[in-house]
N, C-alpha and C positions, 0 to 999 in steps of 0.2 A: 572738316572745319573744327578750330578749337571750341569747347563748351563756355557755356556763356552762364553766369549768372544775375538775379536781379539784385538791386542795390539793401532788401530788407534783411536777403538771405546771409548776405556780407556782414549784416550792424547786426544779425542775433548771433553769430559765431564769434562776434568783437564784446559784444555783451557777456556772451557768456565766459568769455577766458578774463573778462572785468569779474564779472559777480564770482565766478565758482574758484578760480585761480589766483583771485587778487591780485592781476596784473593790470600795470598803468595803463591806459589808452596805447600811448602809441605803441607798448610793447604786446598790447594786443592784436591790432592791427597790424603790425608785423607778423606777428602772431600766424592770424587769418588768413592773411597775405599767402604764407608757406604751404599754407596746408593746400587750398586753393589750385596754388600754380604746381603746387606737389601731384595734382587731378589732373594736371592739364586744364587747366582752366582761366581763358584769358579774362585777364580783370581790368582791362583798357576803359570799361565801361562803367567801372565802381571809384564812386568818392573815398577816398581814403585819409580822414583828416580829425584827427584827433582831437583836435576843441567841438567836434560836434558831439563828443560824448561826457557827460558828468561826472561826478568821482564813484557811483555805482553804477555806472555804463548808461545812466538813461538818457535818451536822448536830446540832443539838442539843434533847434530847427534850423537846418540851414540858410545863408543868404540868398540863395537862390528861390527856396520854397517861402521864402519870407517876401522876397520882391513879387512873385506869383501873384501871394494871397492879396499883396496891396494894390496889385495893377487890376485885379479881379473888383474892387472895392471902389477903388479912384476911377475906372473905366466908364462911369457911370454918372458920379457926384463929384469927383474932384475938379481944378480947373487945368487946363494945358501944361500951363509949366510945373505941378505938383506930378501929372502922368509921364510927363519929359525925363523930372528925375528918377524917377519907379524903372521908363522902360531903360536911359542909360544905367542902372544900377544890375538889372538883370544884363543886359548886353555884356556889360563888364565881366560878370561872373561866367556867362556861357564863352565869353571868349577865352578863358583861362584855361580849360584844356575839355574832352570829348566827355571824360565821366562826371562835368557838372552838365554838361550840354544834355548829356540822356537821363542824368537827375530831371532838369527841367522842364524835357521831354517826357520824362513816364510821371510828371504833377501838373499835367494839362495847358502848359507853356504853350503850345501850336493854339490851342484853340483859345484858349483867351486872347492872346495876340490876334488870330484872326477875323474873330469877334470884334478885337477893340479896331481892328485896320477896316473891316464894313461897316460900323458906326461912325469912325471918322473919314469916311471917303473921302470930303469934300472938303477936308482939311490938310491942303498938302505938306504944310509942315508939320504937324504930327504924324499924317497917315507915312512920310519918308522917315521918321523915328522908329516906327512898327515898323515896318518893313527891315530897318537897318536890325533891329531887334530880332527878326525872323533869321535875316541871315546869319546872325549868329548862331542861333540854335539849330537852322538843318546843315550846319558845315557838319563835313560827314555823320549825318544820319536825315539822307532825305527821306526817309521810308514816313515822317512825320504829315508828309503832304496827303490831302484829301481832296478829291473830284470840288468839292465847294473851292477850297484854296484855290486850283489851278484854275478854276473858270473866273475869280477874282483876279488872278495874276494877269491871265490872258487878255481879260477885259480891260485893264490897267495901259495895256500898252496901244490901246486907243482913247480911254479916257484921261490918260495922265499924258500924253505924245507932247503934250506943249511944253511941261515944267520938266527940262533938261536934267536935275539932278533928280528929280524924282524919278524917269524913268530909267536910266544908269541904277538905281539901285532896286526897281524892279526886276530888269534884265538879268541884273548880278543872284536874287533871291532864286528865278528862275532858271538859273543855271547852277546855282546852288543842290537845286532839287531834283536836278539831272543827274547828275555825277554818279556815276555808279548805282544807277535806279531806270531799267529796262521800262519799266510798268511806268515808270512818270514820263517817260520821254516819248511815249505810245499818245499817252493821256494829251498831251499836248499838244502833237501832232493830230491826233485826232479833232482839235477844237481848234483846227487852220493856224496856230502859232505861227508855221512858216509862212505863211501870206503875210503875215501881219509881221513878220523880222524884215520881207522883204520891203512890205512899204516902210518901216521905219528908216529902213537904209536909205531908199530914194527921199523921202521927205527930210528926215533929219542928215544929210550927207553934208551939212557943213560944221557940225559936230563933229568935232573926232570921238571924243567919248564915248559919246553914243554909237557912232560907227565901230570902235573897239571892243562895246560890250556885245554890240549884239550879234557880230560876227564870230567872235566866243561861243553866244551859246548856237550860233545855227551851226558849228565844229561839233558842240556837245550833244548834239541829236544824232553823230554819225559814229559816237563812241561805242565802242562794245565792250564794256568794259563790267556787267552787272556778271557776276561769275554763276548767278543764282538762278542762270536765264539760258536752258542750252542754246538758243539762237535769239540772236536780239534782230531788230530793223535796221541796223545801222546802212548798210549797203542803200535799203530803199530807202532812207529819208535822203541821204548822198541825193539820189535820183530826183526824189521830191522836191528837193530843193534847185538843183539846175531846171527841173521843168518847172513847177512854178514861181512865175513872174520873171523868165528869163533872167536868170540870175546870174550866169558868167557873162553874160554882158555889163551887167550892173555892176560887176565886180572890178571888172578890166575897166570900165570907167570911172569907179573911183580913187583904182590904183593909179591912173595918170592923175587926177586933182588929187590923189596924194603923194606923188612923188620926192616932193620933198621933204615930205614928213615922214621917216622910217619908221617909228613908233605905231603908226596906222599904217602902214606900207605893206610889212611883214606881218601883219595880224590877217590884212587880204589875204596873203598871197598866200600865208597859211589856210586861209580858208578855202581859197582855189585848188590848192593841192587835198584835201580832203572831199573833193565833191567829186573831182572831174575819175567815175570809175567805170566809165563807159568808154568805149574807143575811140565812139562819136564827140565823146565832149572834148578829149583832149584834141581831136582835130576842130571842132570849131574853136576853142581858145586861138589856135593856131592860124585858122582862116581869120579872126578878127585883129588881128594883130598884135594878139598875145606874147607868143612868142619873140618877137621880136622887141617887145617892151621890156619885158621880164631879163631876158640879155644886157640890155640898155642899163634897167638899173641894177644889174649885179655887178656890171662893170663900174657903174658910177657911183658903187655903193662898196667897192671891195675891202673898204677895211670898218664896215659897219659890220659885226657879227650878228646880228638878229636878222640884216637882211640877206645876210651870205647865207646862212641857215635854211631859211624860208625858201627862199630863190632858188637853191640847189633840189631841195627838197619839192618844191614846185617842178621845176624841168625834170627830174625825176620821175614824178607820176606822170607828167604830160609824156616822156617816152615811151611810157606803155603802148605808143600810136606809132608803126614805123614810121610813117611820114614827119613824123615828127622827130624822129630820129634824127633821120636824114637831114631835114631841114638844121638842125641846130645843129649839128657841126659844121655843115656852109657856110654858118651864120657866125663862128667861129666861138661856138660854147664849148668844144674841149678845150680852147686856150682860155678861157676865162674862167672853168673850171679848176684847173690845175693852178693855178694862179691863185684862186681860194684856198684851195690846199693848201699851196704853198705859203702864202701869209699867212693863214692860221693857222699851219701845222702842230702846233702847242695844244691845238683845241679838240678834244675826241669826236664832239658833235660834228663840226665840219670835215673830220676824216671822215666820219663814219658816211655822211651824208655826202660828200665829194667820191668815197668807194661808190656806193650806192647808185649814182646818177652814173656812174659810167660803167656799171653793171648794167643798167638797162641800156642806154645808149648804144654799147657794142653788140647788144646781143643778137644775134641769128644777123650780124654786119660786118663784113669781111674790110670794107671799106673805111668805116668808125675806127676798127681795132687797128688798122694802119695807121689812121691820124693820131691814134691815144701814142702808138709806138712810135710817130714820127715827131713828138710832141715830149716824147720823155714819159709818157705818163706810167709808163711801168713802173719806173723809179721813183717818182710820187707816192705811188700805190706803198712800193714794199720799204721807204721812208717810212712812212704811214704807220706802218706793223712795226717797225725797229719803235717809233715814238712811243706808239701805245701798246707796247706787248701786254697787257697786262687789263687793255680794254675789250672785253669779249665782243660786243658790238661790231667794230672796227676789224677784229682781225676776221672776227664771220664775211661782211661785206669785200675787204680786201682778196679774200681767198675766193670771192665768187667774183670779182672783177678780173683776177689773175684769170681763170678756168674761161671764162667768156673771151677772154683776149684772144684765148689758144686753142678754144674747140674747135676753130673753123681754119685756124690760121697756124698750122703746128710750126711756120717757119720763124713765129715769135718765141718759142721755147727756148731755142739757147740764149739770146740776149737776157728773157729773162734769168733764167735758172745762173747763168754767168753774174749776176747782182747778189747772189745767194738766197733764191727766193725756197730753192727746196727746205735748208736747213727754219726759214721762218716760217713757213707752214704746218713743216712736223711742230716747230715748239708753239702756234697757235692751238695744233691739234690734240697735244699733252698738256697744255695748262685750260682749255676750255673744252670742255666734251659736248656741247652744243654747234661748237665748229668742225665736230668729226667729219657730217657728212659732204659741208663746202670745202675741208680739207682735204679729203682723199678724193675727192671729185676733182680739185685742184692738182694735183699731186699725180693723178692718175693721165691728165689733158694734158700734162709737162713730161709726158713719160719715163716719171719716176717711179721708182719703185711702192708699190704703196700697199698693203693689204687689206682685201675685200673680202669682208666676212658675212655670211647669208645669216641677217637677222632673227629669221624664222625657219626652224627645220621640222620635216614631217617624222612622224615618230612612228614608221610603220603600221599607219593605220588607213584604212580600207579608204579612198574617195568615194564619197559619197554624190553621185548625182542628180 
């Protein structure tokens, strides 16, 4: 990881090339700047702004630390709309970019904020100012959150459940503080968050808002994304979440009262694809009549891309279930798959996510890869790679849709290979090296020529058992 420094260590190396070199500000902090990134040292996290220093470098108080000390002051004695302008004044400045956000964060921003949002609880329009104000400051740096915060946030989305805009921008603070932060997503989960997203959804389900935020963050508890954490819970909250308060039920029933609202459509059905990682769940979606909705509106939805995305990428996970396999191509989901591709062909995501679902679909299915090839879908596919050579995603998934077509079914080799799929795979496999091992694996199920080189060799030494 690059080296990091603090914001003081920055302004005495800008000081100094002010006072001992006689250079301007900002040809200081250029200056600084050099030397710095000359260390390797990422400075994402340092103000770098030249009116904050005077004509012998001393300093001058930022607006940030300046709104601070007034909201510290007025949090107390001032009246509402004198603390309104204080916190949008700060808001303003943390939303400008990440090294005022952690300015504001390492001069006690979190906890005056959170101070001033438990003295005015019971004021819902200021306590939704705080808050808006928070979420500015933990946008990327939630490490700012503390066990008092989260048990206030928590609490929030039963005592605040009535005022609709207030709890949309609790929801949004508390997924703020998720983001790439293992140890807050723990926190939360620990103090029943998920019961409490689940009643929101059943109580507030005539809200889309609300439905839209807070299936967000019950997605953001299944992230694994904190790099700082060699195993996060992502998998078990997935769990957690389909067991308590039977949630793909809940899900699939809002997804019908939202059918005609794509905007909340595909936010579910993103969240169904993110839960269901058990074998059992994507068979009960399937026994409820999941499956056969989710079809419904991808076909009724085909030139909507937010839900051709979702929808693909949903029947995707649920094939992880053979039965489910099988079912959706009876159900006639390679023709409506292909049919995505094919109107959005232009779009990477939808190759990527059309390869994708019919990599699991055919796989260990002698029957599926007939109908992909009785359907044309080979030529979909290596479209696909011709459109996007240059999208490594795409050509990864493509070359593992090819290989599944033909593991089982080598009588699909020459149709394919006759389209020129050999010549697009090698040049998948020479411009991305992450597609090596779907490439020669592909390459290999076509029997083409391919070379297999053993990763690891033993260097004449003793096994040891």
């Amino acid at each position: 990881m690059a080296k990091r420094i603090n914001q003081e260590s920055f302004d005495d190396v800008v000081k100094e090339n002010m006072g001992e070199f006689g250079m301007e500000a900002q040809e200081a902090i250029d200056d600084a700047v050099q030397q710095f990134e000359s260390q390797g040292v990422n400075l994402a996290n340092i103000v770098k702004d030249a009116s904050l220093f005077g004509e012998n470098g001393e300093k001058v108080e930022h607006p940030v630390i300046t709104a601070i000390n007034q909201l510290k002051i007025s949090v107390d004695n001032s009246d509402k709309g004198e603390i309104i302008q204080i916190l949008k004044k700060l808001k303003s400045e943390c939303d400008v970019d990440l090294a005022k956000r952690c300015m504001a964060g390492n001069n006690d921003a979190y906890t005056v904020l959170l101070n001033a949002a438990i003295k005015h609880k019971n004021d819902n329009e200021l306590l939704k100012e705080i808050l808006s104000g928070l979420i500015s400051l933990t946008n990327g740096q939630p490490d700012v959150l503390d066990e008092a915060g989260c048990s206030f946030l928590v609490e929030n989305l039963t005592t605040k459940a009535d005022d609709k805009d207030l709890l949309v921008t609790n929801l949004k603070l508390i997924r703020n503080t998720c983001i790439k932060h293992e140890s807050n997503r723990q926190l939360y989960v620990k103090k029943k968050m998920i019961t409490e997203l689940v009643n929101i959804l059943i109580e507030k389900k005539k809200e889309p808002a609300v439905v839209i935020e807070a299936c967000g963050l019950l997605r953001c508890l299944t992230y694994d994304d904190d790099v700082r954490v060699p195993f996060g819970s992502a998998h078990e909250h997935a769990k957690m979440i389909v067991t308590e308060g039977n949630c793909l039920k809940m899900l699939l029933e809002l997804s019908q009262e939202y059918s005609d609202n794509t905007s909340v459509l595909k936010e579910l059905f993103s969240t169904m694809s993110v839960v269901v990682v058990r074998d059992e769940f994507c068979k009960a979606v399937m026994d409820m009549g999941g499956l056969d909705f989710i079809l419904k509106a991808l076909q009724n939805n085909l030139g909507e891309k937010g839900i051709v995305k979702q929808a693909l990428g949903l029947v995707k996970a649920l094939a992880g279930n053979d039965d489910v396999k099988v079912a959706a191509v009876s159900k006639g989901g390679i023709e409506l798959i292909l049919a995505a591709m094919t109107k959005h062909q232009a779009n990477a995501a939808v190759a990527d996510l059309g390869c994708g679902t019919i990599t699991r679909v055919v796989l260990r299915n002698p029957a599926n890869c007939a109908k992909v090839i009785e359907c044309q879908g080979h030529q979909v596919i290596l479209q696909a790679m011709k459109i996007h050579v240059k999208e490594e995603l795409v050509q990864k998934q493509a070359c593992m849709a090819i290989r599944n077509l033909v593991a089982r079914t080598r009588e699909y080799c020459e149709p394919i290979l006759e389209l020129g799929a050999e010549a697009l795979i090698n040049t998948a496999k020479t411009n991305h090296k992450s597609c090596t091992d779907e490439a020669k694996a592909a390459l290999r199920d076509l029997g083409c020529q391919v070379e297999l080189n053993c990763p690891w060799k033993g260097e004449n030494v003793q096994i040891a058992y």
